[in-house]
C-alpha positions, 0 to 999 in steps of 0.5 A: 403611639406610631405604627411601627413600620412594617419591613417590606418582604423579601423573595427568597431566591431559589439555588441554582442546581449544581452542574450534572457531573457528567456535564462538568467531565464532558466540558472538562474533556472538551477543553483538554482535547482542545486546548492540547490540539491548540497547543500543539498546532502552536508549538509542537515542532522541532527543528532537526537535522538529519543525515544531510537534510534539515526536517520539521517534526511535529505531532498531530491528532490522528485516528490512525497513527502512523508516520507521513514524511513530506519531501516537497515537491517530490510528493510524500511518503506514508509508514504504517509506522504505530497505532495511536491518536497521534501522527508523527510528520516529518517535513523536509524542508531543506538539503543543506548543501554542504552536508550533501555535498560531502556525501558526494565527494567521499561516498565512503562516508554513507558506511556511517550514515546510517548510525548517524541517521538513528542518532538524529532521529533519535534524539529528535523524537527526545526534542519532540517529545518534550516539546509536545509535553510543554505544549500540550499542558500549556494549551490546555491550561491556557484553555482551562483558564479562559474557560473557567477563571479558576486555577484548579480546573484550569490545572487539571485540564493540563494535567489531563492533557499531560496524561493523554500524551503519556498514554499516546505515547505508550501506545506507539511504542507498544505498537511500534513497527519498525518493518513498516519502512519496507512497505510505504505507500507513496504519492505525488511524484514519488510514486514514479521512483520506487527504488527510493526503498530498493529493489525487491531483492535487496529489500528481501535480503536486507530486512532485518536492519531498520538502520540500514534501510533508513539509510537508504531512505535518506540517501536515497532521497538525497540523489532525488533532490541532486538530479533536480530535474528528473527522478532515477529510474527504477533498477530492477535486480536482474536475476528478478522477474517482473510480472505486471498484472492488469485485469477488467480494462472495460475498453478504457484506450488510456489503459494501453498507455498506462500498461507501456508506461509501466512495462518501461518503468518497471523492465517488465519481463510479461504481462498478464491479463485476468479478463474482462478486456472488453464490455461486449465481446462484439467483432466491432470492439476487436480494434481496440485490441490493436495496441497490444502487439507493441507493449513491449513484452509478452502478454498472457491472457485469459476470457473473462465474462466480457469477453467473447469467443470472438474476443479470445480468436483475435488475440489468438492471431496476435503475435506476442498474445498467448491465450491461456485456457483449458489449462494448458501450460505456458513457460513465460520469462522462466515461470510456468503459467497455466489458465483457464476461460470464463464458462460464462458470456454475461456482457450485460449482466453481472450474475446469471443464475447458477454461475457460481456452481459453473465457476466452481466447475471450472476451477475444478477443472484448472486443479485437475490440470495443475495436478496432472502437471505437477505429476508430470514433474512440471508444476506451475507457477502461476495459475491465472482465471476471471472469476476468484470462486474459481481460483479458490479452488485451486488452493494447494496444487500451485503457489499463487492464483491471479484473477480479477472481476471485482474491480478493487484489489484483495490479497489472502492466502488461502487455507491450504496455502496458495496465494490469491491476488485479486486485481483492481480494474486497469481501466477504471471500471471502463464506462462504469468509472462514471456512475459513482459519485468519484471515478473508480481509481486505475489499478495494477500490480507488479509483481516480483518472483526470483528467477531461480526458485521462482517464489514471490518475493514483493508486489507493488500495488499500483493506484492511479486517479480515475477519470479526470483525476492526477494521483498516483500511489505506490504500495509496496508489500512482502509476503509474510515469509519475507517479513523480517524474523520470519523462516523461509517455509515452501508453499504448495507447488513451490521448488526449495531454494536452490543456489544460483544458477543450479535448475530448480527440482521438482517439489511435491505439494505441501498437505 
């Protein structure tokens, strides 16, 4: 009988092991954020015409949020307009003529233009928002397939998709600012032309309606690609005054420049110097102080620890110099300054044991003279010094306090209500703006007070590119009584308002 063939053995295969769950979400993740990305990058953006100018909107990606409207080649405008991972960018890609040349020919067309601007841009973000939904699902769907080769996990990608979006979405209207069109920062040429948002005393009795402003934004816009060749000049409120606010120039000569250009762009009415004009303080670096007899306007000015008693003497024989120290008190353009001097001489060194109580001594120093003068029935408007530890210790006894030092800007009101602002360098940290990786950027302010009460009503932070740098950036800011919905308060050593025209009385210090 024949063997039966004996049947050859087989390995049995071991199962693979399924894919951690968090694996699957992480790749599942992936794809949706990639594919909505891709998505929108291909079709997410809507033609619209608005006003007289014909835009591009689109959504993109953003950490941050906010609004960024590119008016080319004018430079860009940037609205801290909500917080979501979504950017709205809004390109202006043309002014139809016809459009502008109505406005032109009957001006009394721009009564409406602001009912117009909101309809468009209204029913633009409708068109965009549905275009970005389109997109996003099909992005990611697309994505999911490739990927996955299966149409379930490819249609949950888009649904992930979608529901991000809508999420997106909820966020920026939960977050939405519309008072963010009165403080854009702008770049490019844009920044030599910040009347594009109006004058500081339109933007505080105008705040209240969005529409309006955006208005002026368009119309605005529409004058700078009419003059072609040259932007409009800034016009300054003339009831307003302009006080432009330079510190720690460090022998920077190109600072002198910057500052003229300045006081012409802006009508300054004076300057005001916190310190720190020189490194050493030496009679050889005298000279330098030269140009300032011919920046246009009066310049205020207190030591700093760079600056010597050598220093102070020479400004003191310029002619449009005033020297602010001891305490004593100056009217300057209608407001009333007062400062004081560094205690300290420390040209080659950044701290010096001790330096803080001395600082604080002079500061004491300071408020007791604001008090005294306040009890004399003329306070002061404006406190100036180097060092902020002193100037925080004139919290309460005058509205706002100037210094510099730290070479970046700060701004905060402190406790008992008195307004410090910090000022970056407006030399650019002088020889120190090459020790970085980047060169330290030139900062100043100007700063806009009313004539007749003498409040603070906006300040524009001023940012130019440091060493071998070209950009500029301008800022404009409100004091939160300024802000829109907000009431009018008096902060210490501040006159209630008073009609125009009529002399302002007196006040006590708010406790």
């Amino acid at each position: 009988m024949a063997r039966a063939r004996s049947r050859p053995t087989v390995p049995e295969l071991t199962p693979r092991s399924p894919a951690r769950p968090w694996t699957r979400a992480l790749g599942l993740c992936a794809v949706v954020l990639l594919g909505a990305w891709l998505g929108l990058l291909a079709v997410g953006d809507v033609r619209v015409p608005v006003g007289p100018m014909n835009t591009t909107m689109t959504l993109r990606p953003s950490a941050t949020g906010g609004t960024k409207i590119n008016i080319s080649p004018l430079g860009a405008l940037h609205l801290d307009s909500h917080t979501a991972p979504l950017r709205l960018d809004v390109n202006v890609d043309q002014l139809d003529p016809e459009r502008s040349r109505a406005l032109v020919d009957h001006p009394e067309r721009l009564s409406g233009l602001q009912n117009e601007v909101a309809h468009d841009v209204g029913h633009g973000t409708l068109d965009l928002a549905a275009r970005s939904a389109a997109a996003v699902v099909t992005g990611a769907t697309a994505l999911g397939l490739a990927v996955y080769r299966r149409p379930r996990p490819a249609l949950t990608a888009g649904g992930l998709a979608l529901t991000l979006l809508a999420a997106s979405g909820v966020s920026a209207w939960a977050t939405w600012k519309p008072g963010s069109v009165l403080e854009p920062r702008f770049s490019g040429l844009l920044s030599s032309a910040p009347s594009v948002v109006g004058n500081a005393r339109s933007i505080v009795t105008e705040f209240d309606v969005y529409q309006q402003e955006l208005a002026r934004l368009v119309t605005n816009v529409t004058k700078l690609y009419d003059a072609t060749s040259t932007l409009p000049a800034y016009q300054p409120d003339p009831t307003t005054v302009r006080v432009l606010h330079v510190s720690d120039i460090h022998l920077n000569p190109a600072s002198w420049k910057i500052i003229a250009s300045l006081v012409e762009q802006y009508k300054v009415n004076v300057i005001v110097d916190s310190g720190d004009t020189m490194d050493h303080g030496t009679a050889a670096e005298n000279g330098f102080l030269d140009p300032v007899a011919d920046l246009g306007a009066p310049y205020l000015w207190v030591r700093g620890n760079h600056d010597s008693a050598l220093t102070q003497q020479y400004l003191q024989d310029i002619k449009n110099v005033r020297v602010l120290d001891d305490g004593r008190a100056v009217t300057v353009a209608g407001l009333r300054f007062a400062g004081i001097g560094d205690p300290q001489f420390t040209p080659d060194r950044s701290t010096v044991p001790g330096s803080a109580g001395t600082q604080e001594a002079a500061g004491d120093a300071l408020a007791a003279a604001l008090r005294a003068q306040k009890a004399a029935g003329t306070p002061v408007d404006v406190a100036v010094v180097h060092e902020p530890s002193a100037a925080r210790r004139t919290d309460g006894e005058v509205p706002m306090v100037l210094s510099g030092h730290l070479h970046h800007p700060e701004t905060e009101v402190l406790k008992k209500g008195t307004r410090l602002r910090i000022e970056g360098s407006t030399g650019g940290s002088g020889l120190r703006a090459v020790e970085g990786k980047y060169p330290d950027p030139i900062q100043a302010s100007i700063l806009y007070f009313d004539r007749d009460t003498r409040r603070l009503q906006a300040w524009d932070e001023i940012e130019l590119g440091g060493l071998g740098l070209t950009t500029a950036e301008v800022s404009r800011h409100l004091p939160k009584e300024n802000q829109p919905g907000a009431t009018p308060s008096t902060t210490p050593g501040t006159n209630p308002p008073t009609a125009p025209g009529t002399p302002p009385t007196p006040s006590a210090p708010t406790p």
